[in-house]
C-alpha positions as CSV (number, residue, x, y, z in Angstrom):
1,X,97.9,80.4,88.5
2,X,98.9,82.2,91.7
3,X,100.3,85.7,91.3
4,X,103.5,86.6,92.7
5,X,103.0,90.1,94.3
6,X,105.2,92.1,92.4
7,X,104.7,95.6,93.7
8,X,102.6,97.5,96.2
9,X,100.8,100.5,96.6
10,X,101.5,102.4,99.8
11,X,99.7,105.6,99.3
12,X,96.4,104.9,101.3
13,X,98.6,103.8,104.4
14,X,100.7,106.7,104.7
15,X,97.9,108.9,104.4
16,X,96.1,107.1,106.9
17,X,98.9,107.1,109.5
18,X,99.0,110.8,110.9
19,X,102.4,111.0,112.6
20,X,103.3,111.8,115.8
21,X,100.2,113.4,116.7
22,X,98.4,110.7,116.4
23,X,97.3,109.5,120.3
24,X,95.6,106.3,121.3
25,X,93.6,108.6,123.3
26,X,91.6,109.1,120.4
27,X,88.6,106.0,120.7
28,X,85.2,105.6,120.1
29,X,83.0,104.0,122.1
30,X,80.2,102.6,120.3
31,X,80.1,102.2,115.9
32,X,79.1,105.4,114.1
33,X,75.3,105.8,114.0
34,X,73.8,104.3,110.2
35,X,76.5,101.4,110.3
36,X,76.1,99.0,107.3
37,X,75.8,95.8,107.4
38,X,79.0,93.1,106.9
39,X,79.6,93.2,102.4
40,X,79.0,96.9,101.9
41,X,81.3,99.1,100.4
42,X,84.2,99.9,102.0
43,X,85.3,102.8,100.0
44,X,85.5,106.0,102.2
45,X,85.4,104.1,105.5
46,X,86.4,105.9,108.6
47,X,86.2,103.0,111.1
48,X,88.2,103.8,114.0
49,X,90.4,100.4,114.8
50,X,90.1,101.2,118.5
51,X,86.2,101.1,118.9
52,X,85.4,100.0,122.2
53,X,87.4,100.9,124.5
54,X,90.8,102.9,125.1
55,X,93.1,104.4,127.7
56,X,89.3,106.0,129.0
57,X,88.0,102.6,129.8
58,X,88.0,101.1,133.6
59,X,90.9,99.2,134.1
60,X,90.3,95.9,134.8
61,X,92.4,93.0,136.8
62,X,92.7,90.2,134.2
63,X,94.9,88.2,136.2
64,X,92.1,87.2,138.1
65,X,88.8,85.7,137.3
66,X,88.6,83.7,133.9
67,X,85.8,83.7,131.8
68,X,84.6,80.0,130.1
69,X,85.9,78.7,127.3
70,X,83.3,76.5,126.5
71,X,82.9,77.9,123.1
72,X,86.7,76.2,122.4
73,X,85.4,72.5,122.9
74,X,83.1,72.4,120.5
75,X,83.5,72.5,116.9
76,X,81.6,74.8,114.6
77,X,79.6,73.6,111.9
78,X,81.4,72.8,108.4
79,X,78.6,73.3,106.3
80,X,79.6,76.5,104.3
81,X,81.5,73.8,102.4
82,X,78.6,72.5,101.0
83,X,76.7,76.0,100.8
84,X,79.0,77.4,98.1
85,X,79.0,77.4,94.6
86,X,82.1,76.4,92.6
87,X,84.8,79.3,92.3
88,X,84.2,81.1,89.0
89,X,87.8,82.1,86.9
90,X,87.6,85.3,88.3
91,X,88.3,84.0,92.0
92,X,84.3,85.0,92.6
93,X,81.6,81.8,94.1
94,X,78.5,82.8,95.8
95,X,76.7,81.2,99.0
96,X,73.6,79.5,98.7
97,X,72.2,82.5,101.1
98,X,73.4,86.2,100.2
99,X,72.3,86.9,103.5
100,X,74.6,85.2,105.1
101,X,77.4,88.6,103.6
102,X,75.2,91.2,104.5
103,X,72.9,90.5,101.2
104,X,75.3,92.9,99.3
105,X,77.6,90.7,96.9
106,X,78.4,87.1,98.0
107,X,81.6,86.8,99.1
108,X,85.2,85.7,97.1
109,X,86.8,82.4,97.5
110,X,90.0,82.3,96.4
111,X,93.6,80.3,96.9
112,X,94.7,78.1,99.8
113,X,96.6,79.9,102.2
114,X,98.2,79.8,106.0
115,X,98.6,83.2,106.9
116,X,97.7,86.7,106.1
117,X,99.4,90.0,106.2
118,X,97.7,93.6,105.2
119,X,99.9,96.2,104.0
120,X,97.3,98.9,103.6
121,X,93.6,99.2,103.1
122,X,94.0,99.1,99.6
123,X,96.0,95.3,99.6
124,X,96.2,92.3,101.5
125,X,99.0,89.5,101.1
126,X,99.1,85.6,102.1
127,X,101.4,83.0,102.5
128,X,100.8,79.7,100.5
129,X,101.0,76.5,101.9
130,X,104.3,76.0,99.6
131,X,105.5,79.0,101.6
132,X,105.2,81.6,98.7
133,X,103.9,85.0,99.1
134,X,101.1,86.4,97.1
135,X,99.4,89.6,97.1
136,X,96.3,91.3,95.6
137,X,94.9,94.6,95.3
138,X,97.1,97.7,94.2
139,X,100.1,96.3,93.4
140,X,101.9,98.9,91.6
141,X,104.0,100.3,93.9
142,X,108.2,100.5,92.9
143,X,108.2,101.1,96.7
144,X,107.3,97.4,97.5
145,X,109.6,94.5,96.7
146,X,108.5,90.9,96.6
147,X,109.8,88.4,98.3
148,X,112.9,86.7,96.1
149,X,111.4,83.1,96.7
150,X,109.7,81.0,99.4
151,X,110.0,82.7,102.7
152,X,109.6,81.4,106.6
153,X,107.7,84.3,108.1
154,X,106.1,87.5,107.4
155,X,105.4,90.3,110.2
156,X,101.4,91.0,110.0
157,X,101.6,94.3,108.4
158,X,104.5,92.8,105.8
159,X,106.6,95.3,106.6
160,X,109.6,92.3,107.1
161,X,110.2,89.1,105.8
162,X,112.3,86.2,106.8
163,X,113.4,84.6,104.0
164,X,113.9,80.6,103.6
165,X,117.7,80.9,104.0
166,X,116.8,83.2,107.2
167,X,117.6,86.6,105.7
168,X,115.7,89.4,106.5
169,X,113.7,91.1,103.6
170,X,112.1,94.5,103.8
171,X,109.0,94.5,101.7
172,X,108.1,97.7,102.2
173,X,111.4,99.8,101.2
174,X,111.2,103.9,100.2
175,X,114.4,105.1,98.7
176,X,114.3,108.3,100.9
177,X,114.1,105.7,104.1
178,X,117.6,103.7,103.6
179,X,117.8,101.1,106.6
180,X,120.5,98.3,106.9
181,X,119.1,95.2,108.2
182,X,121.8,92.4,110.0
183,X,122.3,89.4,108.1
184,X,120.9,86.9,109.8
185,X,120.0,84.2,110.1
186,X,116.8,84.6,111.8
187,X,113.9,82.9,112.5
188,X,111.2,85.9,113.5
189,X,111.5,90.1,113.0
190,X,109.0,92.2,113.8
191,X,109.3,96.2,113.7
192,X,109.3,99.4,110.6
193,X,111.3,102.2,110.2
194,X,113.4,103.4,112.1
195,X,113.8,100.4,113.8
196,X,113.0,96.7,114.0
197,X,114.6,93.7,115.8
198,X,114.9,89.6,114.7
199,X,115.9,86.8,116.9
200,X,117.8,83.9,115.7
201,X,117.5,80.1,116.2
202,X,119.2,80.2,119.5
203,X,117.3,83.2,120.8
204,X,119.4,86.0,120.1
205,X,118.1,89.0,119.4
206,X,119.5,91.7,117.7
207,X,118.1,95.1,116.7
208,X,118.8,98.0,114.1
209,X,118.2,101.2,114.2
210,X,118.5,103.6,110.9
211,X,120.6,106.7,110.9
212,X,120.0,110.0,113.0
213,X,117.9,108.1,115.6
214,X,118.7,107.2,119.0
215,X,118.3,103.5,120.4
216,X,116.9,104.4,123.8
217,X,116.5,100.8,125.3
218,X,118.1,97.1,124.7
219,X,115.1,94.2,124.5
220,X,115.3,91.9,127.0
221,X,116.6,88.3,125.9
222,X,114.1,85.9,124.4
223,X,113.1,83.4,123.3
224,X,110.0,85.6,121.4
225,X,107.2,84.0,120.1
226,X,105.8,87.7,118.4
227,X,107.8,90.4,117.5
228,X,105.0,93.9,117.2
229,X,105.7,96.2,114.4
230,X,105.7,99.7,115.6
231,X,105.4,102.7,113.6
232,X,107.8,105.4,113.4
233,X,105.8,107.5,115.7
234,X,105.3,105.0,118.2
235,X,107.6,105.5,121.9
236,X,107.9,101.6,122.4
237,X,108.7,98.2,120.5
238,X,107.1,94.5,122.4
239,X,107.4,91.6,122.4
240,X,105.9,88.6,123.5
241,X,108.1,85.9,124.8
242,X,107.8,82.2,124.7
243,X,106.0,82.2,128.2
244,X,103.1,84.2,127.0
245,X,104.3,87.6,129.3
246,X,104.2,90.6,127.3
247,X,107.8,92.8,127.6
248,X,108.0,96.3,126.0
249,X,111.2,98.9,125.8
250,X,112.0,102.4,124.4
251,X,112.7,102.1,120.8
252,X,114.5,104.4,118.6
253,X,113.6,108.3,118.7
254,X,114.8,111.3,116.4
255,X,114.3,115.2,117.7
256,X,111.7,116.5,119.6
257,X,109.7,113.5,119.5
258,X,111.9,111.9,122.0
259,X,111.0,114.1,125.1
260,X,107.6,113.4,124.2
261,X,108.3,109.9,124.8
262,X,110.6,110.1,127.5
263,X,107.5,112.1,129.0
264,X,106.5,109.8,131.4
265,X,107.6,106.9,133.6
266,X,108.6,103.6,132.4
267,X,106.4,100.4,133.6
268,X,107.7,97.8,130.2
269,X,106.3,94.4,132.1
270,X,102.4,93.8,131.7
271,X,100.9,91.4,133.8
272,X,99.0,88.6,132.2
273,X,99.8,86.0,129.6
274,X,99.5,87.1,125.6
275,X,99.5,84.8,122.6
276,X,99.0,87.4,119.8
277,X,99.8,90.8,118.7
278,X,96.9,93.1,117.3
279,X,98.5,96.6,116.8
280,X,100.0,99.4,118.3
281,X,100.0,103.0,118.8
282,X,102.1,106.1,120.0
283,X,101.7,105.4,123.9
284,X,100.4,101.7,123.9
285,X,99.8,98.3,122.3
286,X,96.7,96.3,121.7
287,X,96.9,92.4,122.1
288,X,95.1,89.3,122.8
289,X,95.9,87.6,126.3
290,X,95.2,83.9,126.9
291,X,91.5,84.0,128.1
292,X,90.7,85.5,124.6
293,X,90.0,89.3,125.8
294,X,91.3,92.4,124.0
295,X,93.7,94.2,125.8
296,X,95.4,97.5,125.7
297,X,98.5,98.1,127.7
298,X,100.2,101.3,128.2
299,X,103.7,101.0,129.1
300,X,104.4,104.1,130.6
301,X,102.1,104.1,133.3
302,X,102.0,100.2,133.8
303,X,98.0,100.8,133.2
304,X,96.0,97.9,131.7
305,X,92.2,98.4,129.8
306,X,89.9,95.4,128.6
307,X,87.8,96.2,126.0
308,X,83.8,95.9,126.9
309,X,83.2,94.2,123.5
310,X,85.3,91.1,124.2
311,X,85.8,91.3,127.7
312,X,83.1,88.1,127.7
313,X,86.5,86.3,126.6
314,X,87.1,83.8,124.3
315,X,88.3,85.5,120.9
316,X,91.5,84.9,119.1
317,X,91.9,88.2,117.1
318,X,90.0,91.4,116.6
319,X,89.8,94.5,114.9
320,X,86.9,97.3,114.6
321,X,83.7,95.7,115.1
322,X,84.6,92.3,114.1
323,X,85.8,89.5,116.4
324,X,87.4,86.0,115.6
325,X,86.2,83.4,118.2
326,X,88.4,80.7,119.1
327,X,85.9,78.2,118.0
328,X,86.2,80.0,114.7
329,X,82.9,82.1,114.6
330,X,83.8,85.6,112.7
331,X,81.4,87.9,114.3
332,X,80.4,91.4,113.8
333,X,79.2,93.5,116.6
334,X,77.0,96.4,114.6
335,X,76.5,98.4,118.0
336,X,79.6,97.2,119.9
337,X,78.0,94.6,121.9
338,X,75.9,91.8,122.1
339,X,76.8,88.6,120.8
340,X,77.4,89.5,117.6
341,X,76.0,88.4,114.0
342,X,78.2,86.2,111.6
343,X,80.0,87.9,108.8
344,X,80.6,84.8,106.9
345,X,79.0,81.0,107.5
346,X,81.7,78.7,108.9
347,X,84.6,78.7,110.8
348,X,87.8,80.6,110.3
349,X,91.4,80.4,111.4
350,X,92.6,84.2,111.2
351,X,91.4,87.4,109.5
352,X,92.8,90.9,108.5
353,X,90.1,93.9,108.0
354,X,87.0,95.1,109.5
355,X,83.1,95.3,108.9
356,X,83.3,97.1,105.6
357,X,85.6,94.8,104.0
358,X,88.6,92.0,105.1
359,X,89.3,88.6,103.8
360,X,89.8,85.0,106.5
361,X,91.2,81.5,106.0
362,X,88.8,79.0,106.1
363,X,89.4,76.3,108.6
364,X,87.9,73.1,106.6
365,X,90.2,73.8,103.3
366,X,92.7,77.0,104.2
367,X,91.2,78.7,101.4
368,X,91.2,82.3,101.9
369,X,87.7,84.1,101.5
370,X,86.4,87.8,101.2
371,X,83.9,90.1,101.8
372,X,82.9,93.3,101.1
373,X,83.8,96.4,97.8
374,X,87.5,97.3,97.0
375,X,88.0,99.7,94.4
376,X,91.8,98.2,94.3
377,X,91.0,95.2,94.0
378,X,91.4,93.9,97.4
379,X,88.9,91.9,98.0
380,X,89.3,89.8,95.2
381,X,91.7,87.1,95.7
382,X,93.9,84.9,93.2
383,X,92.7,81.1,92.4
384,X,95.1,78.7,91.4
């Protein structure tokens, strides 16, 4: 039976997100020395998501120069099909080699799903391929409201949801945040408190802002493709439009924390073509462009970095030490470079987590399988 995420817990996030203080300056550039292996425990993990690279790192031209993309032709082997056991009732099945998770605990298999979305380190959520959401891991929060019904897209961090009938839903909603959202109907939203914007089937966007802040900047028109989901401490909102160029503007400020972001000039046009979001931060935004490389831009000085762990090319997402190929290799880079080991046999369509611990849809079936300890739970996905 699939279980219809009724609450979630939001503790672990907001003590991981530091405020306003928190810079993008702050990377690493190589994994922490003693680094365990894909499938170990993930309790007490300190994993910086910007390893790699950073507003430090030499900028590089990517509008020039691609890399190959031979590893897109081919298709990667099926054969962790065959290499599984059957799913036990508690959503666990093992591999026919431990090794192949780090020689830990084999990993979970669990429903069929099409996307993912990770509200916090301590839960991850996924859309069914009957367009229901489900999540798993601590799921006791009063703060987090499930989705009334089937719903036609969920931002990455499930902060927003666009319902069936094209209403926006706010999954994540604290009493002592009120925000009113438009009515819709929409198509795509991206954003968190303070402020958020959706666009609707004929491209209109429209944004909201909650009370006491100031909207510093209107987007420019769409059509979007990706909406990014910036914090309350972050200076800008992006998006990326249905051509693939990336387009960022002020968002919404409140007191002192808008001089800081008013610090600086404003370059909102990064050069390039994007296809995905991967996260954001006070003075920048990390996304994938269309030869597959990590990218970081920084709209107020117009200043573009590629990461030295995928600047080789050819990934679709990314995050810590792990990379998603386009040909659907997950790989994890234990000292930041290299071609990278595999973190589970097969090939994947999407993931959300790092090393220590992250679940990925399985291209040959869309089920949804996990690696790594969770003391919530987390790792452990629903089976019908």
């Amino acid at each position: 039976m699939l279980r219809a995420a009724p609450s979630l817990t939001l503790a672990l996030a907001l003590v991981a997100c530091t405020g306003p203080d928190a810079s993008d300056t702050k990377t690493t550039s190589e994994s922490s020395s003693g680094s365990s292996a894909p499938g170990t425990s993930s309790e007490g993990s300190s994993t910086p998501t910007d390893v790699g690279t950073g507003p430090d790192s030499t900028t590089v031209d990517i509008t020039s120069g691609g890399t190959s993309q031979a590893e897109t032709s081919g298709s990667t082997s099926q054969a962790e099909t065959s290499g599984s056991t059957s799913t036990t009732s508690t959503g666990e099945g093992t591999t026919g080699d431990p090794t192949e998770t780090g020689g830990e605990d084999p990993f979970k298999v669990g429903i069929a799903l099409k996307r993912l979305c990770s509200p916090d380190p301590s839960s991850m959520c996924g859309v069914t391929p009957d367009d229901e959401l489900v999540c798993w891991g601590a799921i006791v929060s009063p703060f987090y409201k499930a989705a009334p019904g089937k719903v036609k897209s969920v931002s990455q961090h499930c902060f927003l949801a666009v319902l069936e009938s094209g209403e926006l839903h706010r999954l994540r909603d604290f009493p002592s945040q009120p925000l009113d959202l438009p009515g819709g109907p929409f198509v795509l939203a991206g954003g968190d408190y303070p402020y958020g914007c959706a666009m609707a089937a004929n491209n209109e966007v429209t944004c909201w802002v909650a009370e006491g802040y100031t909207a510093l900047e209107v987007p420019p028109p769409g059509p979007y493709v990706a909406l990014d989901e910036a914090h309350e401490w972050n200076c800008q909102m992006c998006g990326i439009r249905g051509d693939g160029s990336l387009v960022c503007w002020k968002k919404a400020v409140k007191g002192d924390w808008g001089a800081r972001c008013n610090a600086f000039g404003w370059t909102g046009t990064a050069p390039g073509t994007y296809t995905k979001f991967i996260g954001s931060s006070s003075h920048s935004v990390k996304l994938m462009n269309d030869m597959g490389q990590l990218v970081w831009f920084h709209p107020e000085f117009g200043s573009i970095s590629v990461a030295p762990l995928f600047a080789s090319g050819g990934f679709a997402e990314a995050n810590a030490l792990v990379g998603l190929r386009q040909s659907g290799e997950l790989l994890y880079f234990e000292n930041g470079m290299g071609d990278g080991v595999p973190i589970l046999p097969g090939a994947y369509t999407t993931f959300r987590g790092d090393h220590n611990g992250g679940c990925a849809i399985r291209q040959s079936d869309s089920r949804v399988l996990c690696w790594g300890e969770g003391e919530y739970g987390q790792f452990d996905p629903p089976t019908e």
